[in-house]
C-alpha positions in Angstrom: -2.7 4.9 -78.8 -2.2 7.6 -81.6 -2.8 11.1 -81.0 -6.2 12.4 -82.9 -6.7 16.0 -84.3 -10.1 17.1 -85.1 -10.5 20.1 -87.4 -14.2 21.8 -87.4 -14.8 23.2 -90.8 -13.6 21.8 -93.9 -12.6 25.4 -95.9 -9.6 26.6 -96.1 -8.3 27.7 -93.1 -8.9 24.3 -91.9 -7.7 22.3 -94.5 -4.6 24.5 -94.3 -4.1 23.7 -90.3 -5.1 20.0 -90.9 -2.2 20.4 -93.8 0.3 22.2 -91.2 -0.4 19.7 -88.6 0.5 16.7 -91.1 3.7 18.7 -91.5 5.2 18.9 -88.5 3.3 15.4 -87.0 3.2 13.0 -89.7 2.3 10.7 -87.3 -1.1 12.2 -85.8 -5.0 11.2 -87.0 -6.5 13.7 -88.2 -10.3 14.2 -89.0 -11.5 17.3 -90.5 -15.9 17.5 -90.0 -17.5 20.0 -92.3 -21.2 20.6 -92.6 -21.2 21.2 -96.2 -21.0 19.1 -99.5 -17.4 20.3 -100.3 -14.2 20.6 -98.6 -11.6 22.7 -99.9 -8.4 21.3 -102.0 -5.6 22.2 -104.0 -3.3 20.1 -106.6 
């Protein structure tokens, strides 16, 4: 079973950590839950 990482709050300190976690474990699932319409990005 993979490893899950669950990120409350879409802006973008979250979407960094989600980002930063990806980084270093390209293997892990990770779920970011925001309550809003939009999430934070960049190109």
């Amino acid at each position: 079973m993979r490893e899950r990482l669950v990120v409350i709050g879409g802006d973008a300190a979250g979407m960094s950590a989600a980002s930063q976690a990806r980084r270093i474990r390209s293997d892990l699932d990770i779920l970011v839950l925001e309550r809003g319409s939009q999430t934070s990005y960049a190109a």
